[in-house]
N, C-alpha and C positions, 0 to 999 in steps of 0.2 A: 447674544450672538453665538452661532455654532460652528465651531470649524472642525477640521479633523489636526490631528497632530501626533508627532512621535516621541521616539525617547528623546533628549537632551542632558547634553553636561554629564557629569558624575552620579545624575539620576536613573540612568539610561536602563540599569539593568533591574529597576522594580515595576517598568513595566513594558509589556511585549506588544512589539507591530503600532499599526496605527489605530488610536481608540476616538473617540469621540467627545469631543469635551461639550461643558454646559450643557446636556442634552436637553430640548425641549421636555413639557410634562406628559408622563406617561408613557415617553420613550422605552421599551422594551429592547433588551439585545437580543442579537438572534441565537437560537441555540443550534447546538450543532442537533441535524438531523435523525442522524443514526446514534444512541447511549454508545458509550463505550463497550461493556459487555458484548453488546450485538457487534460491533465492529471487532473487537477480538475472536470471537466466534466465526465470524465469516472468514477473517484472516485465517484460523487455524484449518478450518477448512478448504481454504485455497490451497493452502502450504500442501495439504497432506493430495489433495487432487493432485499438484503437480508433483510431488514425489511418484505415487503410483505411476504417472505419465512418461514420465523420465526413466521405473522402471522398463515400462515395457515399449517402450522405445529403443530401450538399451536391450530389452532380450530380442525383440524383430530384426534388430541389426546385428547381432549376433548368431541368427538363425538364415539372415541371408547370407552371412559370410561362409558359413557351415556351409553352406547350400555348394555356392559358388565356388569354394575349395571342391567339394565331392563331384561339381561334374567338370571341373576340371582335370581331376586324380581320374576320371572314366573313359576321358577323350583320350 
């Protein structure tokens, strides 16, 4: 028989989420798609895309405010 099942009792913290018991023969688990490596790599390079973004974001609004003061001081 196969059901699914989770932690219980004082056992709860050796194993994680819901697994599979009895698995039929030749049941393979899934593996995660992306290695790790690759997914930390992608990560770092999101990180650093949105930093740059957030720079100049921060200079554009800084440069309309510039703006905005100077043709205010003109009028």
């Amino acid at each position: 028989m196969v059901y699914l099942g989770g932690p219980r009792g004082r056992s709860a913290g050796q194993r994680r989420g819901i697994y599979l018991h009895d698995p039929p023969p030749g049941y393979r688990r899934p593996h995660p798609r992306v290695a790790a490596k690759e997914r930390q790599r992608i990560l770092r390079r999101d990180a650093v895309l949105l930093y740059v973004l957030i720079a100049l974001l921060a200079l554009l609004v800084t440069g309309f405010i510039v703006m905005m003061l100077l043709a205010a001081m003109h009028v």
